[in-house]
N, C-alpha and C positions, 0 to 999 in steps of 0.2 A: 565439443558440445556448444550451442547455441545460446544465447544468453548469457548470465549469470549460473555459473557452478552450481547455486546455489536453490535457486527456484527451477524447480520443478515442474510449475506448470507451462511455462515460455517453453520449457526445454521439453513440453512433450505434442505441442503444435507440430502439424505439416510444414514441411517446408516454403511451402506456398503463404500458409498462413504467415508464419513468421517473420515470410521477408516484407508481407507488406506490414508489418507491425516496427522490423527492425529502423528501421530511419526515428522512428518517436521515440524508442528506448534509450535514457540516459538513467545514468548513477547519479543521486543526489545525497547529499551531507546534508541531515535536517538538524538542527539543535532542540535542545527541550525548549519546549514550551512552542514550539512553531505550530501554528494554525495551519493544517492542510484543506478542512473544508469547513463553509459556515452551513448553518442552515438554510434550506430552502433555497442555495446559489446551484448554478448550475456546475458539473464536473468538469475541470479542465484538467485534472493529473489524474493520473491508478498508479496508487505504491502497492510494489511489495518490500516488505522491509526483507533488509538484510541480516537484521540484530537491531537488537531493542524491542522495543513496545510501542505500537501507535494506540494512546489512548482514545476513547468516543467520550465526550464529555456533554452532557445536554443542562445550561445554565436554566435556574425555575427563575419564577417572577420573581422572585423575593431578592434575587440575586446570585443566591447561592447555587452550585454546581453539584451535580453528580457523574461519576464515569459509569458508566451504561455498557461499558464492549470493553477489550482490551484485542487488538490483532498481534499478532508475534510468531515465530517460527515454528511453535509449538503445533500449528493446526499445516503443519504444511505436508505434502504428498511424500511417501516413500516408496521406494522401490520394493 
């Protein structure tokens, strides 16, 4: 299988597709609390997790934070 075991969606791309994709796909170890994107920056990574939870957190004026999204495995494609 191509990819990650795991994901499903890599692993259901054309051939074609996915080799031009393969050369950017790496595995990364993110710890808690790691900033994947800010607001309003442009995108320079696409995760899919493999396990855990990537939370969306959108901080208000005041300071204070809410999580807005939670991604996880849970939403991910089956056979």
């Amino acid at each position: 299988m191509r990819g990650h075991p795991e994901n499903h969606l890599l692993s259901r791309l054309d051939r074609s597709t996915f080799a031009q994709l393969e050369p950017h796909l790496t595995i990364a170890e993110l710890r808690q609390g790691f900033v994947i994107a800010e607001t309003h920056a442009h995108v320079q990574r696409v995760y899919f997790p493999h396990g855990g939870i990537i939370s969306c957190v959108v901080e208000l004026i005041n300071g204070a934070a809410i999580e807005t999204g939670m991604i996880g495995l849970d939403g991910r494609l089956t056979d």
